[in-house]
Backbone atoms as SQL, in Angstrom:
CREATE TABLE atoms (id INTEGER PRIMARY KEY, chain TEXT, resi INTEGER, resn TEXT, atom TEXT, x REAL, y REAL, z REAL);
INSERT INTO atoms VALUES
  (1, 'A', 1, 'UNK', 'N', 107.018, 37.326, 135.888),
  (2, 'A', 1, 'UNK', 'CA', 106.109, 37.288, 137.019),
  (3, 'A', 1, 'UNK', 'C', 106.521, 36.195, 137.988),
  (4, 'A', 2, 'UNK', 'N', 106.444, 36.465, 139.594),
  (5, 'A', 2, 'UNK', 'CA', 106.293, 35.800, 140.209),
  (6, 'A', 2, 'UNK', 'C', 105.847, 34.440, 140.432),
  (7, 'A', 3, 'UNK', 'N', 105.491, 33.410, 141.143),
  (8, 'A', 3, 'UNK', 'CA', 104.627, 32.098, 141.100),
  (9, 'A', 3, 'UNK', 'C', 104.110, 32.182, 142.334),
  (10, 'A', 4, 'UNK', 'N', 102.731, 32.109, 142.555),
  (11, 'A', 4, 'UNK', 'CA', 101.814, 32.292, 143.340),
  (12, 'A', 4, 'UNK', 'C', 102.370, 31.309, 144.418),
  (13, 'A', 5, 'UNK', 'N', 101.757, 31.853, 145.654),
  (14, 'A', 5, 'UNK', 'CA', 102.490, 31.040, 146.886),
  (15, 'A', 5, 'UNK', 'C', 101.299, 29.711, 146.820),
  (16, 'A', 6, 'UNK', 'N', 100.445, 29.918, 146.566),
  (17, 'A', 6, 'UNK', 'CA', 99.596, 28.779, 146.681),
  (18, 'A', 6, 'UNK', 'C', 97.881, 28.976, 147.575),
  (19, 'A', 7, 'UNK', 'N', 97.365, 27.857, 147.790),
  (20, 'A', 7, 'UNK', 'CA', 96.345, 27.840, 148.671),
  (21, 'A', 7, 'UNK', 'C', 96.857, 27.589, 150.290),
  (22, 'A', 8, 'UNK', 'N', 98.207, 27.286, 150.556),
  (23, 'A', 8, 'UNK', 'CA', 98.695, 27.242, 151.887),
  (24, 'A', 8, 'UNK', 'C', 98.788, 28.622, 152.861),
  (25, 'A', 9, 'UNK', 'N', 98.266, 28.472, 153.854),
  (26, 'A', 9, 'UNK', 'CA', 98.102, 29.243, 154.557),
  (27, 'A', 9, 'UNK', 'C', 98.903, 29.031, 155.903),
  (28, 'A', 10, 'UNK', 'N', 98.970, 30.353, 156.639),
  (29, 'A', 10, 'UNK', 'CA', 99.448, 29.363, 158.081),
  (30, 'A', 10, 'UNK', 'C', 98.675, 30.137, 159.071),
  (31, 'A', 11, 'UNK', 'N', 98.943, 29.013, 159.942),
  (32, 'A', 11, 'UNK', 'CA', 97.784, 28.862, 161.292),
  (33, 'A', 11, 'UNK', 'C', 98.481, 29.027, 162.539),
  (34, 'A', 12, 'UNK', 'N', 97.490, 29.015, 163.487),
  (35, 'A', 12, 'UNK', 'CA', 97.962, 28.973, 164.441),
  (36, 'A', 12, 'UNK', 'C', 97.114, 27.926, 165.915),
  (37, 'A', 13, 'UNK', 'N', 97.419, 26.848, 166.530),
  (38, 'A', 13, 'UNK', 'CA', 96.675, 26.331, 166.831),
  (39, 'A', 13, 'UNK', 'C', 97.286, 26.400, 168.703),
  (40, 'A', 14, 'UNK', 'N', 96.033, 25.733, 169.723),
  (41, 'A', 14, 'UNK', 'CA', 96.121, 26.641, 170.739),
  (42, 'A', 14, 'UNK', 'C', 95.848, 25.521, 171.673),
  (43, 'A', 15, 'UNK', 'N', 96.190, 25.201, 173.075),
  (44, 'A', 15, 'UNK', 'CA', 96.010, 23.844, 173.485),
  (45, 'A', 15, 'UNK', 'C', 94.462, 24.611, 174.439),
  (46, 'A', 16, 'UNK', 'N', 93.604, 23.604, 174.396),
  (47, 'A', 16, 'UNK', 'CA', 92.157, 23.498, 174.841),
  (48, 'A', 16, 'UNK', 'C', 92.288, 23.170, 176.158),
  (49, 'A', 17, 'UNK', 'N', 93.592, 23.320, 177.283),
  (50, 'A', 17, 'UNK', 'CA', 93.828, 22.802, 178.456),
  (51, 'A', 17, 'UNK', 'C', 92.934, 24.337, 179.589),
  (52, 'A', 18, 'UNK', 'N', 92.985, 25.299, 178.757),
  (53, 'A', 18, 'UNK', 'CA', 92.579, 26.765, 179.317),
  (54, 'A', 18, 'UNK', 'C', 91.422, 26.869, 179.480),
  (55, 'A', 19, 'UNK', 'N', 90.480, 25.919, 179.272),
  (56, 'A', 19, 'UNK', 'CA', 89.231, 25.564, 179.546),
  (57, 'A', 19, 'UNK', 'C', 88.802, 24.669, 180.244),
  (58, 'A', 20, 'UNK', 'N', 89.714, 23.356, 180.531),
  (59, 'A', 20, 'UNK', 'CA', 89.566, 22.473, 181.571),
  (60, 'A', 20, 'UNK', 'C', 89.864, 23.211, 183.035),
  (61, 'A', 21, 'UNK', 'N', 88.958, 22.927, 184.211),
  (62, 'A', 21, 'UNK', 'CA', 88.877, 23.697, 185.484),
  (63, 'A', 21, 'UNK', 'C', 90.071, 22.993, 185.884),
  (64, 'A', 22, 'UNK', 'N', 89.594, 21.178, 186.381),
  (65, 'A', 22, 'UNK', 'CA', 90.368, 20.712, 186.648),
  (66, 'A', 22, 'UNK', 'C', 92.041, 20.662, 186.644),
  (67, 'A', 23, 'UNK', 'N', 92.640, 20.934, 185.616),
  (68, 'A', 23, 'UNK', 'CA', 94.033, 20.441, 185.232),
  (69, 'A', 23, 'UNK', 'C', 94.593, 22.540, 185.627),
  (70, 'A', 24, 'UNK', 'N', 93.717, 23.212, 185.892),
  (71, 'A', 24, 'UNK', 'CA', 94.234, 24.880, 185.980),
  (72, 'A', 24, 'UNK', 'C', 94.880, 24.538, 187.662),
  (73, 'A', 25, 'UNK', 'N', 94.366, 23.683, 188.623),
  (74, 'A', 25, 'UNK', 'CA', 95.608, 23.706, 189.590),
  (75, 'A', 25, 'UNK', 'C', 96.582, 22.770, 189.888),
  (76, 'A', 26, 'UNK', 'N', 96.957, 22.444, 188.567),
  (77, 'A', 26, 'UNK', 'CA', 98.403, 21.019, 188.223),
  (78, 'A', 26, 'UNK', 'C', 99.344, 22.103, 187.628),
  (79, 'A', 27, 'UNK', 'N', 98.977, 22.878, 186.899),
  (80, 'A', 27, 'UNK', 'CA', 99.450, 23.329, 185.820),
  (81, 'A', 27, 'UNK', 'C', 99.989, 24.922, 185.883),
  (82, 'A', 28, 'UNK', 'N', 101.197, 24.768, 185.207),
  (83, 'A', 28, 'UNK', 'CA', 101.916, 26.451, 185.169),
  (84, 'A', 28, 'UNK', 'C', 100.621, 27.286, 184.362),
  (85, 'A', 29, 'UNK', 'N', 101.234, 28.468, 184.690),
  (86, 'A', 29, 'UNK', 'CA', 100.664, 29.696, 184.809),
  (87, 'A', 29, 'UNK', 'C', 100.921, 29.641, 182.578),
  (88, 'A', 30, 'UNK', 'N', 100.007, 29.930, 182.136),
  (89, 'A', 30, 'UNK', 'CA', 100.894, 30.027, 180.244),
  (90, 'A', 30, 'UNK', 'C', 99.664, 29.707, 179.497),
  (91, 'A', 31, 'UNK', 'N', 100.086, 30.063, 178.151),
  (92, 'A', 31, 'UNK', 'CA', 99.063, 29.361, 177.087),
  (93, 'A', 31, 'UNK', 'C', 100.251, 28.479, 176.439),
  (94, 'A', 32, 'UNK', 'N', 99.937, 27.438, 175.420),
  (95, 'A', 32, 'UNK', 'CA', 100.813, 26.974, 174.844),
  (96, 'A', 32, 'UNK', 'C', 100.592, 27.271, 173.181),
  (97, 'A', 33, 'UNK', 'N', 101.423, 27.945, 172.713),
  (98, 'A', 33, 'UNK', 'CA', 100.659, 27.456, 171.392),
  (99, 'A', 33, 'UNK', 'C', 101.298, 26.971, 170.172),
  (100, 'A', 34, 'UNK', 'N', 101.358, 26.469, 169.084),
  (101, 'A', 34, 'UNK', 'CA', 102.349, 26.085, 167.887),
  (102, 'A', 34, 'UNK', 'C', 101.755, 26.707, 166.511),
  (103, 'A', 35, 'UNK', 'N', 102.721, 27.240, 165.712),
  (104, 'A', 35, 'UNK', 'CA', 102.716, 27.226, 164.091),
  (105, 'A', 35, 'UNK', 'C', 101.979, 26.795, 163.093),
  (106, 'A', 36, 'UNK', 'N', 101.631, 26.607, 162.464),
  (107, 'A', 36, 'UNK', 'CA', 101.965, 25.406, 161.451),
  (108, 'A', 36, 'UNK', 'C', 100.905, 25.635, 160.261),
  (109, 'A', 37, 'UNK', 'N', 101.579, 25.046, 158.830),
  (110, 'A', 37, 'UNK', 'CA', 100.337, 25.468, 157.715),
  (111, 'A', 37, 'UNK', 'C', 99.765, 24.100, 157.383),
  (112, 'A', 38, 'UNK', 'N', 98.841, 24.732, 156.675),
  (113, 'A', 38, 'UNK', 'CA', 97.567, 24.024, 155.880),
  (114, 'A', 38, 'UNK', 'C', 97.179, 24.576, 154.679),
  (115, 'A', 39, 'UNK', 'N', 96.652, 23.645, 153.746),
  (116, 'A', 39, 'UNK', 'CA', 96.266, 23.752, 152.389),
  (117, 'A', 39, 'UNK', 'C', 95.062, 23.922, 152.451),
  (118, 'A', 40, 'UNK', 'N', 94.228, 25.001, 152.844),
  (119, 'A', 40, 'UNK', 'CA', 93.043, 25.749, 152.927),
  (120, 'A', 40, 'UNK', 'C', 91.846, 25.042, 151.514),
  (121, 'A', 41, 'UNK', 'N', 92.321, 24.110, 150.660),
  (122, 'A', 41, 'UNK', 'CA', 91.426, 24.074, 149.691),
  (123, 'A', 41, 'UNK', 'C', 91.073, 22.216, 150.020),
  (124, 'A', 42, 'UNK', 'N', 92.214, 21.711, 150.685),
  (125, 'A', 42, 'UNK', 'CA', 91.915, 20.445, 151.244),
  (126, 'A', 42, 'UNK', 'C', 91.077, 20.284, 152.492),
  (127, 'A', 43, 'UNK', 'N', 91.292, 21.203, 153.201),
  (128, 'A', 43, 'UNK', 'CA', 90.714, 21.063, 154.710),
  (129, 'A', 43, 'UNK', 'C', 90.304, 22.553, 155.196),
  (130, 'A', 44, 'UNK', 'N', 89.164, 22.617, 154.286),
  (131, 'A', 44, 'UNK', 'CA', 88.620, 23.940, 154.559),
  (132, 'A', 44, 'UNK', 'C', 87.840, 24.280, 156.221),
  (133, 'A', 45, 'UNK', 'N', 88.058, 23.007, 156.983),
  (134, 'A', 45, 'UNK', 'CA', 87.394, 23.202, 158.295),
  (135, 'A', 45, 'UNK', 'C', 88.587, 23.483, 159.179),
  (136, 'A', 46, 'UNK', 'N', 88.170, 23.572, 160.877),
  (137, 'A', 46, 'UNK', 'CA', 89.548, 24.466, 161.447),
  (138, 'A', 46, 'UNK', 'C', 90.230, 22.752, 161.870),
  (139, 'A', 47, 'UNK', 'N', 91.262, 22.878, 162.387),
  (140, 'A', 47, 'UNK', 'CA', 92.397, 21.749, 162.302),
  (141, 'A', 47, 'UNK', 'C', 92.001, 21.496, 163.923),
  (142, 'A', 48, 'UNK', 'N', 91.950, 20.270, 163.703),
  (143, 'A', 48, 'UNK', 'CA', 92.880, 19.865, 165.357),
  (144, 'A', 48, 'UNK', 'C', 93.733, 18.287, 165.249),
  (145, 'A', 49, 'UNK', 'N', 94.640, 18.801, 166.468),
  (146, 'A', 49, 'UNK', 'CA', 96.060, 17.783, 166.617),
  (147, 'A', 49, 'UNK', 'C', 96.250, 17.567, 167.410),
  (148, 'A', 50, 'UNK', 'N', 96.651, 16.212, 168.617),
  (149, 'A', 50, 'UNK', 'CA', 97.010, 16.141, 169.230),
  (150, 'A', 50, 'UNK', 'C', 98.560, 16.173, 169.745),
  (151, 'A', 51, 'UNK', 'N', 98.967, 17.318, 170.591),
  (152, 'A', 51, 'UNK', 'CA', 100.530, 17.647, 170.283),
  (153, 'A', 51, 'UNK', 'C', 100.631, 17.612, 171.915),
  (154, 'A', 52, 'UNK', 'N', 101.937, 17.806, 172.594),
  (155, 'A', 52, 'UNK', 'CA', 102.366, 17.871, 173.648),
  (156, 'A', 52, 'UNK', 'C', 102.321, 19.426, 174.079),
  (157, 'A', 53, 'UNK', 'N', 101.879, 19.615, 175.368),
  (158, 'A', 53, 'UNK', 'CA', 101.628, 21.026, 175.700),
  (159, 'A', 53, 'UNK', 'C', 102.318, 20.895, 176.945),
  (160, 'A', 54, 'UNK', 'N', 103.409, 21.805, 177.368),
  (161, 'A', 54, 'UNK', 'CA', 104.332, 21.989, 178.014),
  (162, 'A', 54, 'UNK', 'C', 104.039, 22.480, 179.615),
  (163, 'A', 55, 'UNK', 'N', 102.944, 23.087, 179.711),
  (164, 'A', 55, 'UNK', 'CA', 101.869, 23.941, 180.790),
  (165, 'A', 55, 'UNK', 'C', 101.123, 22.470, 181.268),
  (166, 'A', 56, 'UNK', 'N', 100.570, 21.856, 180.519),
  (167, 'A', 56, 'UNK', 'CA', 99.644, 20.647, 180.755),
  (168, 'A', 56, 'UNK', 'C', 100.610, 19.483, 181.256),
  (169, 'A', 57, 'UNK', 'N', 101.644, 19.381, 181.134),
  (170, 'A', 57, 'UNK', 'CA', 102.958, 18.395, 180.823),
  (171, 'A', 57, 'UNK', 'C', 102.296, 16.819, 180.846),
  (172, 'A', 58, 'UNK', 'N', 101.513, 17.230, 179.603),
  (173, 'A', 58, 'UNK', 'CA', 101.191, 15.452, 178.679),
  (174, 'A', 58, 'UNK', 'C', 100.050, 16.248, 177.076),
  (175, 'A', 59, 'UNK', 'N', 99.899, 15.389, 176.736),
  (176, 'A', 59, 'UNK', 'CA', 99.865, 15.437, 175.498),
  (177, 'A', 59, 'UNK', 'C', 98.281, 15.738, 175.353),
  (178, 'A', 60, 'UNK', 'N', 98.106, 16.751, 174.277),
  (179, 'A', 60, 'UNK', 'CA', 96.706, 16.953, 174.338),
  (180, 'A', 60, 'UNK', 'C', 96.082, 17.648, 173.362),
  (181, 'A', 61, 'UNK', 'N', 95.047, 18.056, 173.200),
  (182, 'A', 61, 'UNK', 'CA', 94.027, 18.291, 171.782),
  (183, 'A', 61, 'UNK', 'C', 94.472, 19.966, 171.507),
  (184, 'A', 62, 'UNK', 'N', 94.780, 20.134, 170.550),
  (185, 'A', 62, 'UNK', 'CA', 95.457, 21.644, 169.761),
  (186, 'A', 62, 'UNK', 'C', 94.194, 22.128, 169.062),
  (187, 'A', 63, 'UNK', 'N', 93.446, 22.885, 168.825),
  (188, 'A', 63, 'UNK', 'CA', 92.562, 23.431, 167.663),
  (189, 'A', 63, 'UNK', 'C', 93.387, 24.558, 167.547),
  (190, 'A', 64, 'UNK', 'N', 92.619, 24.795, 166.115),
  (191, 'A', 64, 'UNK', 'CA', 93.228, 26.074, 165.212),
  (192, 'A', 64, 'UNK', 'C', 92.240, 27.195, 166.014),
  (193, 'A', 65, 'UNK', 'N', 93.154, 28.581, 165.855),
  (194, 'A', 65, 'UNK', 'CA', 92.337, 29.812, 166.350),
  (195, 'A', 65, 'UNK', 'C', 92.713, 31.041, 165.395),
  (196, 'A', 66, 'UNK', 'N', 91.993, 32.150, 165.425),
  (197, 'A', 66, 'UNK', 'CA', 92.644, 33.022, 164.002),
  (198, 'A', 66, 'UNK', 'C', 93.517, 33.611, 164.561);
């Protein structure tokens, strides 16, 4: 038999810049979004990170989306 992949999951998280009014006429036309897993039994709530968003061009708050 196989070995179970685990409680890791992967995600997908989404920059929160698409909701600010303000920064929509600085900013290219895009969503940004990144990868990345999580151990679903440690952090059973949704993720957020502050990562660099390329559309926003500076650094800013990521939440997870399904």
């Amino acid at each position: 038999m196989g070995k179970n992949k685990g409680s890791r999951i992967t995600i997908t998280l989404e920059c929160e810049c698409r909701s600010k009014e303000y920064i929509k006429d600085k900013r290219k036309n895009g969503i940004c979004r990144y990868t990345t897993s999580k151990n679903k039994r440690n952090t059973p709530s949704r993720l957020e990170i502050k990562k660099y968003c390329k559309y926003c061009n500076q650094h800013s708050s990521f939440k997870e989306i399904k």
